[in-house]
N, C-alpha and C positions, 0 to 999 in steps of 0.2 A: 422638339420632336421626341427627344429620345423622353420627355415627360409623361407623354403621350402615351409611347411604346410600356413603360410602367404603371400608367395606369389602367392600359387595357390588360399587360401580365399579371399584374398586380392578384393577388389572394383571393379577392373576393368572385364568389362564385358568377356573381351577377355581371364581372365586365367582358364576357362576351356579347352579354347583350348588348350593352353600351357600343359593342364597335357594328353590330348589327343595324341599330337604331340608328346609328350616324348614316349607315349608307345608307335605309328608308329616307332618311330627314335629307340627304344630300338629293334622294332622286325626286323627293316632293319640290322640293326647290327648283328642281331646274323643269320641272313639270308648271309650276306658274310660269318660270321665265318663259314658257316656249308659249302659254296660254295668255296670260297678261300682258306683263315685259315689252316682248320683240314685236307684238302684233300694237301695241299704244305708241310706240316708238317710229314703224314702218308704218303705220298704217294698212297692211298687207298680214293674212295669217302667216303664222310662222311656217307650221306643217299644213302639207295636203293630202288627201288620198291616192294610191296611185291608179284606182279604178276597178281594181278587185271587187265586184259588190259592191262599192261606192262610188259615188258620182267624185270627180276632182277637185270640183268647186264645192262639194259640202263642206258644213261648217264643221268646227275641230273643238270638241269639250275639253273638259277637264280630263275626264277617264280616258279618252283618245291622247292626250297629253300627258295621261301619266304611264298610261299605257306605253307610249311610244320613248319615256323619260329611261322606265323601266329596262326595256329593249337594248336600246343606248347603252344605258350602265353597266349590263352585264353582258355587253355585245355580242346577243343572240341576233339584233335586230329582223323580224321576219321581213319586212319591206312594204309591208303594205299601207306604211305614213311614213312621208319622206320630208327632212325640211325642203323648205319653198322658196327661202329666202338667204343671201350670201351670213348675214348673221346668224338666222337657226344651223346653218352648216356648220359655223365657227363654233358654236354652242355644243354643237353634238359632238365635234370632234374633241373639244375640252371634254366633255362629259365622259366619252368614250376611254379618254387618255387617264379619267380620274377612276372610273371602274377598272381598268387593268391593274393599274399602279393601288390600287385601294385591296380589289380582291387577292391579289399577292402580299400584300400589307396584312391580309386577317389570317391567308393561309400561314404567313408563318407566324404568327401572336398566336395562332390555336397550335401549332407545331411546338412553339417553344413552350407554351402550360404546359402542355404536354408530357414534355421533354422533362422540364424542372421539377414536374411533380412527382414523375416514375423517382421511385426508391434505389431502381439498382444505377439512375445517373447520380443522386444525391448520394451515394456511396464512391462511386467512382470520383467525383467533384472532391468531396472531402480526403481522398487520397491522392488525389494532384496537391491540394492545399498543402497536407504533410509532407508531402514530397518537395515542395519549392520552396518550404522554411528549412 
């Protein structure tokens, strides 16, 4: 973990996007699981519609799956695809658990660049230093 935490602090300018592209790459993933995965397995779709505009029994794409992956991660969820099945619930609720825990994971990775890169902390830092030899 703490590897992790280094090399998204890490110097180069580019690893915020790196922690960005993780959570796209995490919400594609579980965007097949909910379209491929659970519905190969149950035999039953994962998600349904809840009738908004759509019929219930329509079928569920990709985009409606990533759509609804989306939703989940950053637990906006609007409500208008609901899992269907005891598995798509379990799935969303991991998923849900990993967007709180993830998006507080970047809020402070970008707070502590932040942090370490202002001057008047690296000032203040290096007089704790003298101060504890």
């Amino acid at each position: 973990m703490m590897n992790m935490v280094h090399f998204l602090v890490g110097d180069s300018p580019r690893r915020p996007y790196y922690a960005v592209l993780c959570f796209i790459v995490v919400a594609f993933a579980f965007s097949f699981f909910y379209l491929a995965i659970l519905p190969g397995v149950q035999g039953l779709p994962s998600l349904s519609h809840t009738g908004q505009g759509k019929s219930a029994t329509q079928a569920v794409g990709f985009l409606d799956c990533l759509y609804f992956s989306i939703g989940t991660q950053t637990t906006l969820g609007y409500g208008d695809l609901i899992p269907a099945t005891a598995s798509a619930k379990i799935a969303s609720m991991v998923q849900a658990a990993f967007g709180y825990v993830y998006l507080a994971f970047l809020v402070s990775v970008f707070t502590a660049q932040a942090v370490l890169r202002s001057r008047r902390f690296q000032t203040y830092l290096r007089e704790m230093i003298r101060t504890l030899r």
